[in-house]
N, C-alpha and C positions, 0 to 999 in steps of 0.2 A: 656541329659545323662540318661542312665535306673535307673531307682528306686531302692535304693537298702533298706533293711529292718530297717537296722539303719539312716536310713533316720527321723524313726523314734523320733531320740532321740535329743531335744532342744538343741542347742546350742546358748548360747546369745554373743559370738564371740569369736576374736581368739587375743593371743598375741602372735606377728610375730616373735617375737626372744625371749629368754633368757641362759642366762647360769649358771643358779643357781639351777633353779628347776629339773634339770636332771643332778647329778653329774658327769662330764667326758665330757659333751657331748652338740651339740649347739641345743637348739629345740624349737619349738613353743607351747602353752599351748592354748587349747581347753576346756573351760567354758560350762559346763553343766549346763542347770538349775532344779531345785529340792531339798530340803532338807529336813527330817522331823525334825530338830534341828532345837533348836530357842535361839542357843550360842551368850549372850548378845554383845559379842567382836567380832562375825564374820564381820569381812570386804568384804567380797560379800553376804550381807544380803539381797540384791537386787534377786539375784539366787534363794533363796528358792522358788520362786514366778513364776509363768508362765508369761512371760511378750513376747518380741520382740524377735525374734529368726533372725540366720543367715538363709540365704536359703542354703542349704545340695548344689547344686551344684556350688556357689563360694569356701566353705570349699573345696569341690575336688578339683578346681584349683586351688586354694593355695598351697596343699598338693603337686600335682601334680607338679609344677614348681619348689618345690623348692627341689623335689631328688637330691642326691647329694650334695645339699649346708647345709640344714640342718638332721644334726645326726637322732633325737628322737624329738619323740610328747609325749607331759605330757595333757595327759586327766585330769583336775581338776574340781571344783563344785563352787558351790552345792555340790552336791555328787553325782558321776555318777554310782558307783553300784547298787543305787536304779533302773537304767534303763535294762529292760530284753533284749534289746538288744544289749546292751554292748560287747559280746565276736562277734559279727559278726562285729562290730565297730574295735573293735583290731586286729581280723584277718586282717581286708582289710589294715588295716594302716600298719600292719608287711607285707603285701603281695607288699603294694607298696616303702618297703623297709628299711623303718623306724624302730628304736628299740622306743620303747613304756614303759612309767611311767605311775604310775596312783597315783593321791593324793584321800584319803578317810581316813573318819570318824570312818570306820569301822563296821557300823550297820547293812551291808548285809554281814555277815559272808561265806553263802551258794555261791553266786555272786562270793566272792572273789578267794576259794576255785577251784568254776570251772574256771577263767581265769586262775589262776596257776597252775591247774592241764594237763591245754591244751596248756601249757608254751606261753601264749599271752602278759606276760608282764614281762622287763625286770627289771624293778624299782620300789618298793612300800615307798611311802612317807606315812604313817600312824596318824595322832592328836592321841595324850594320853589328852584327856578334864581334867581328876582330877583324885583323888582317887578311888575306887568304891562306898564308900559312898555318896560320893559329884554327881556324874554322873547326876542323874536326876536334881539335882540341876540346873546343869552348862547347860544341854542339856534343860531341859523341855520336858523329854521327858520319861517315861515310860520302865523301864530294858533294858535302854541304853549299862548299864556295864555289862548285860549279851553278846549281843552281840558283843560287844567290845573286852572282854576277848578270847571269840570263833576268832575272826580274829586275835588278835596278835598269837595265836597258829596254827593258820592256813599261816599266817605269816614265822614265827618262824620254822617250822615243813617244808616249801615247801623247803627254800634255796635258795630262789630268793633274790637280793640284798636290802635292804630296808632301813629305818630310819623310826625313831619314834619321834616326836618331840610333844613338849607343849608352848602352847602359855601364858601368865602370865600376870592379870594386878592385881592388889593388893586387887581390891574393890570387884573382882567378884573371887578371889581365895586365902586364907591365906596362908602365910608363910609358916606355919605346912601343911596343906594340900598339899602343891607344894613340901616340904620335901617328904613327904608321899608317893604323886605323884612317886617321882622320884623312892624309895627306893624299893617300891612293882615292879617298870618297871625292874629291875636290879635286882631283888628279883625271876621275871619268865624267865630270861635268855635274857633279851635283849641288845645288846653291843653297838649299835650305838645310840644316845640320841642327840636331840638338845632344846636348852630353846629360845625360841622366846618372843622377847618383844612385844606389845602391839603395834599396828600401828593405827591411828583412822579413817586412809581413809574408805572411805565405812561401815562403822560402823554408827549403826541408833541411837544407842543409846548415847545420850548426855551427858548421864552424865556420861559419860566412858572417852567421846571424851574430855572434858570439867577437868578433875578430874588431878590434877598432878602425875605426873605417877614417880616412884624412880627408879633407875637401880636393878639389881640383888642383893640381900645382900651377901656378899662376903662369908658368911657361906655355903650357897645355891651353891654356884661355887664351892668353894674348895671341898665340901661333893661330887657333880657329876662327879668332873673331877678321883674321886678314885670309884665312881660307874661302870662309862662305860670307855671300852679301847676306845671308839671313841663318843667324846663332845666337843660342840664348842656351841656360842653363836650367836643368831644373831638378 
């Protein structure tokens, strides 16, 4: 098969079906690797890391056979906007027919801005990590919450369909702070919200995996479900 430039871009595999991660629609989710976050609860902690990659020409056959059967492909991570070759990645997978999600962190603002400018993507799954105080905290990572803010507005402003969601475990986010969290999302015009509970697969850190974990405080539910026209839990 010819080289093509996104060939470029690590992928450490593929999951063959879902139908969660692309609301409406059946598709398969393409694992980038790369992260500069070092989010103590991420469950593909493995991605940030350059490790074993797929070879670029199985992903084409996969893609390739399964026209028609499957809707959309959810590019996820790591983080795949960190890679510069990402909108020739989305072209060819719209070209081969596919409607196209992308899950991110939000830290390549500029990244985001051009696939949506070039209408490459139909789906944005976006992480809200904390409040903006909290950001560096939760990321490890250096005016996180500046570029964060720049893509929900980038977001927000394009019209492409999206969700925003936060993930919650107690030990690594307060109560108040996940109030916070929520109040300031609903505060810059965002409608759709989901609160994700804590899962420990893939998660390096033990003592997260290890820690008893509580459900939602029902305060926390009731105050979202009058924030956003569209919340749900999962």
């Amino acid at each position: 098969m010819e080289q093509k430039s996104f060939w470029d871009i690590p992928v450490a595999g593929i999951q063959a079906m879902t139908a969660i991660d692309f609301p409406g629609r059946l598709a398969c989710v393409l694992f980038t690797r790369g992260c500069p976050w070092k989010c103590r609860y991420c469950h593909n902690d493995s991605l940030r890391f350059q490790g074993e990659c797929m070879p670029w020409e199985e992903i084409e056959t996969f893609l390739r056979e399964r026209v028609g059967f499957l809707d959309g492909v959810v590019i996820s991570g790591g983080e795949p906007t960190l890679h510069p070759e990402l909108r020739s990645l989305l072209a060819w997978i719209r070209e081969l027919g596919y409607a196209v999600a992308i899950h991110t962190n939000g830290f390549y603002p500029d990244m985001l801005r051009r696939i949506l400018k070039k209408n490459l993507v139909d789906y944005v799954a976006m992480d809200i990590k904390a409040p903006p105080a909290a950001y560096q905290r939760i990321t490890q990572t250096e005016n996180a919450c500046f570029e964060v803010s720049r893509s929900i507005s980038v977001i927000l402003e394009s019209g492409v369909d999206y969700e925003f969601r936060t993930t919650w475990h107690p030990s690594v986010l307060s109560e108040n702070e996940l109030m916070e969290t929520m109040r300031t999302a609903a505060k810059i015009g965002i409608k759709k919200y989901y609160l994700q509970q804590f899962n420990g697969q893939g998660v390096s850190d033990r003592e997260l995996v290890d820690a008893p974990f509580r459900s939602f405080p029902p305060a926390i539910l009731s105050e979202a479900r009058t924030l956003f026209p569209v919340f749900d839990v999962r």
